[in-house]
Backbone bond lengths (Angstrom), bond angles and torsions (degrees), N, CA, C in turn:
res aa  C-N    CA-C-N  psi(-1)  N-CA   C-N-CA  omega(-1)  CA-C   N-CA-C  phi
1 X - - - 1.447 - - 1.529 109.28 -
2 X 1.482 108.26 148.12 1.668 94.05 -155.09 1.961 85.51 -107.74
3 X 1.694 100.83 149.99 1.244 103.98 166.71 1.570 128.72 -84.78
4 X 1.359 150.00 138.27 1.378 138.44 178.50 1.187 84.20 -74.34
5 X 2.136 120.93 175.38 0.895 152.77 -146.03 1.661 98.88 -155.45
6 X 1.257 129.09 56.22 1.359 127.57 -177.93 0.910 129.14 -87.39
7 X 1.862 126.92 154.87 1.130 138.76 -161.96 1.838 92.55 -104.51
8 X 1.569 112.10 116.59 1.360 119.41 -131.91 1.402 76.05 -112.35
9 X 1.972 110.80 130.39 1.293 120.52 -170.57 1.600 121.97 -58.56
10 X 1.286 110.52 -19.68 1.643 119.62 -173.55 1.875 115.89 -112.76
11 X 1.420 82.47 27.95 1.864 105.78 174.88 1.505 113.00 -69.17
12 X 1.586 111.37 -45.81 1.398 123.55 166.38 1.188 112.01 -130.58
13 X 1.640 104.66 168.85 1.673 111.16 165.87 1.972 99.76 -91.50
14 X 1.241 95.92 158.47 1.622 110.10 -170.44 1.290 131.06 54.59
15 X 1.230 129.85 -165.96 1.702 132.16 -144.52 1.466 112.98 -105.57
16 X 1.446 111.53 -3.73 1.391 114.45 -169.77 1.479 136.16 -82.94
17 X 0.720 108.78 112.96 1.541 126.41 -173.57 1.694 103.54 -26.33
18 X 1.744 104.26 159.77 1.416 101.57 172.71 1.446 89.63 -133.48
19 X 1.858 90.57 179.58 1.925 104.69 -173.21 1.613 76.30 -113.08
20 X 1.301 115.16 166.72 1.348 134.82 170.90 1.731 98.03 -108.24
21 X 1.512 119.70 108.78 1.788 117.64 -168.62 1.317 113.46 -108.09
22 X 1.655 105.21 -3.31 1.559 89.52 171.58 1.893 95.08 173.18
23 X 1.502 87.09 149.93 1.545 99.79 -171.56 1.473 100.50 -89.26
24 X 1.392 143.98 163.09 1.650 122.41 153.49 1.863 90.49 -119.96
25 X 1.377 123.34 15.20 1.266 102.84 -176.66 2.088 104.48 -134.12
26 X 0.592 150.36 -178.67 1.519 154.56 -170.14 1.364 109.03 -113.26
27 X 1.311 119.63 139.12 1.785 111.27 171.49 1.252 100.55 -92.26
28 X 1.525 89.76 134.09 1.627 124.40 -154.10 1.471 137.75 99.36
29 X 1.211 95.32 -19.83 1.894 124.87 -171.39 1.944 91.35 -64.15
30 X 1.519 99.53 128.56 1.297 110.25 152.26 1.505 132.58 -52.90
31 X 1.460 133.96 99.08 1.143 105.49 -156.03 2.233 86.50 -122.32
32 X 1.273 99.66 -157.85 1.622 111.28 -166.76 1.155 122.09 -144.26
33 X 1.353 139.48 118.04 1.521 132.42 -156.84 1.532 105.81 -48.62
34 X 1.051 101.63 165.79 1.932 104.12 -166.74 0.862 119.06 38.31
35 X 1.579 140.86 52.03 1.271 137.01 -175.34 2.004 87.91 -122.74
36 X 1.237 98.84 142.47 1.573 108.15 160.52 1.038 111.87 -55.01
37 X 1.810 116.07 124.38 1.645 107.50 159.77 1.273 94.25 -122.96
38 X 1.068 150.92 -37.60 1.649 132.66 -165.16 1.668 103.27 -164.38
39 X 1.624 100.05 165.86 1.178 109.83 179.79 1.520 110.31 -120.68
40 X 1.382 108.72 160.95 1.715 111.82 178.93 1.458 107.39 -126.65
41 X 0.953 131.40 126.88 1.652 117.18 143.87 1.632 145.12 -108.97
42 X 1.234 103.23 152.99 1.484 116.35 -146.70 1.336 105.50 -125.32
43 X 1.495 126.10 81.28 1.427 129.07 -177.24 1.616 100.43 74.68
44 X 1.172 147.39 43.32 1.154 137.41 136.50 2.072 99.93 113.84
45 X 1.343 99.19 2.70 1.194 117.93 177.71 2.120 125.25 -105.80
46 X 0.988 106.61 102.07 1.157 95.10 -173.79 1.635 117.64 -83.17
47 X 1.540 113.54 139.94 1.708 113.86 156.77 1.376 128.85 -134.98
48 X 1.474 96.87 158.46 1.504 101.57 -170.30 1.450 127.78 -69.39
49 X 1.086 115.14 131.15 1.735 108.65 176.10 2.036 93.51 -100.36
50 X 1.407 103.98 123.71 1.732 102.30 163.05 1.458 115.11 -113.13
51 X 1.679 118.05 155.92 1.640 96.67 165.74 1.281 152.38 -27.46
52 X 1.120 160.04 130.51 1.422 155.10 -158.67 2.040 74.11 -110.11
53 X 1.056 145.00 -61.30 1.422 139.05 -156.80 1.694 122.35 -135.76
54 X 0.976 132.20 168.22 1.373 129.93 165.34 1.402 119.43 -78.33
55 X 1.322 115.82 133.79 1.998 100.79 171.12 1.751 84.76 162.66
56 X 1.412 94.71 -174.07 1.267 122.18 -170.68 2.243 94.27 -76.94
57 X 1.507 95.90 127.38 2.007 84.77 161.34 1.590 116.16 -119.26
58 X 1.546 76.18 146.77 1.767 105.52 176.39 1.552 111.91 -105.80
59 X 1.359 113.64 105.09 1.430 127.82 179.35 1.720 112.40 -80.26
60 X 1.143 103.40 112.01 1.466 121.98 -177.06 1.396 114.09 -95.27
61 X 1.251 112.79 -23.32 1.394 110.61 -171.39 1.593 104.56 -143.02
62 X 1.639 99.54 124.72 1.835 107.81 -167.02 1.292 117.01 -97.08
63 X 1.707 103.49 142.50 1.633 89.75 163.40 1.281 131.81 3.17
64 X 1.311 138.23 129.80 1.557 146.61 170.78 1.555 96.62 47.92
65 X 1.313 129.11 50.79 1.303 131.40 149.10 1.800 103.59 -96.20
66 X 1.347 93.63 147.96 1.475 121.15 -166.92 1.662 98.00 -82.55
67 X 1.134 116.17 112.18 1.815 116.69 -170.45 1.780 88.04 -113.35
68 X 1.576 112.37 155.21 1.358 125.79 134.62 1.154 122.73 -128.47
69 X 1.693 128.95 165.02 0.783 114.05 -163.47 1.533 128.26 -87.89
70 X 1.315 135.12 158.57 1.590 145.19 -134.49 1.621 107.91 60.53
71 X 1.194 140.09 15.74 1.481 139.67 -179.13 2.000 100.50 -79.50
72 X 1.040 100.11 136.87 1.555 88.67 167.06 1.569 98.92 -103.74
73 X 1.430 84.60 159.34 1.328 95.19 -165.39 1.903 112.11 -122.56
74 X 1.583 97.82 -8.03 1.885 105.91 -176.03 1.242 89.39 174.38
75 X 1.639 89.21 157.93 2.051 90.17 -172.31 1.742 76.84 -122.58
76 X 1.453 89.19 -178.65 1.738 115.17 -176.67 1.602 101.15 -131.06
77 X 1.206 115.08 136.84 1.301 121.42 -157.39 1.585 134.14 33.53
């Protein structure tokens, strides 16, 4: 069963959109719950997205894609 990869509602305060700035893992790459996969930033502030599970990831959302938050952004298995 595959996990979503969500942009988790209490990540920031207010309505503002984020950029997705960088992957640290490959689509397809084996990755490991709590492991760093990418970063976002949000007004000049960057945060971490880590695994929610272990499994193979599927990146849904690329570099300098426009995220809000609850958007998934890559599933896990």
């Amino acid at each position: 069963m595959a996990t979503d990869i969500t942009i988790a509602d209490d990540m920031w305060d207010g309505d503002e959109q984020a950029v997705v700035t960088n992957w640290f893992a490959s689509d397809g790459a084996a990755v490991t719950k709590d492991m760093l996969l990418a970063e976002i930033m949000v007004a000049k502030i960057q945060y971490e997205v880590r695994a929610p599970a272990d499994g193979p990831l599927t990146i849904i959302s690329k570099v300098d894609d426009i995220v809000s938050k609850g958007d998934v952004i890559g599933r896990i298995g």
